[in-house]
N, C-alpha and C positions, 0 to 999 in steps of 0.2 A: 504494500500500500504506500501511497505519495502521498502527501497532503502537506498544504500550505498555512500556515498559520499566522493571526496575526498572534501581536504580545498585548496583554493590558494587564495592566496592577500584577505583573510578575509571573502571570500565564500564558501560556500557549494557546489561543479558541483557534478551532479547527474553523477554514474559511470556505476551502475547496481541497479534494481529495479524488484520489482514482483510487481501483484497485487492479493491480496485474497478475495475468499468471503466467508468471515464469520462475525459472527454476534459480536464473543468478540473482545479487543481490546487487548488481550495476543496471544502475534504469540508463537507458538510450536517451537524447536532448529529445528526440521529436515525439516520447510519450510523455514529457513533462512538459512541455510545449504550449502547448492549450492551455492546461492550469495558469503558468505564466502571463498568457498572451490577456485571462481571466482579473487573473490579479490586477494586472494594468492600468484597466479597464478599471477596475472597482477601486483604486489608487490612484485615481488621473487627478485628482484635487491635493491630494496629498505627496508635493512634491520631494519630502524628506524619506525617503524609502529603504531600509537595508535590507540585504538578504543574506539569510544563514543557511549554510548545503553545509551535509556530511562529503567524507570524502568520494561518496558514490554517486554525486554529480559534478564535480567538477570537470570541468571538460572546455574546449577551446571554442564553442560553439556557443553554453549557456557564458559566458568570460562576454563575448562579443553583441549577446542578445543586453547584457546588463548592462554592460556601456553603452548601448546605441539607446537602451530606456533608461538613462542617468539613472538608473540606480546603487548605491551603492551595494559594496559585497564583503562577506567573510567566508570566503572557503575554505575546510581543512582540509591539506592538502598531507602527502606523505613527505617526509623530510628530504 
């Protein structure tokens, strides 16, 4: 499962979410995509934006989708 969350008063609320079946634990850019493209959308007034990935989405693709939607980022990456 994906899911997007915003933070209030120190929580996580779940905003949008998929669920996939697959067997790895690396989600592809183009099924979390949508979500993204979702969130946007329901943050267009809210121009102060970060976003937090595990290491199992970082990738050169969501890197490039975030800078072109000024968003800022925190990816963990491996060392």
């Amino acid at each position: 499962m994906i899911h997007l969350c915003v933070i209030c008063c120190g929580r996580a609320v779940p905003l949008f979410w998929r669920v996939l079946e697959q067997c790895s634990a690396t989600v592809k850019f183009r099924e979390y995509k949508p979500l993204l493209r979702k969130a946007r959308w329901f943050v267009t007034y809210h121009p102060d934006v970060m976003l937090l990935a595990d290491l199992r989405f970082a990738n050169h693709n969501l890197i490039s989708w975030l800078q072109a939607s000024g968003w800022h980022y925190c990816l963990r990456l491996r060392a």
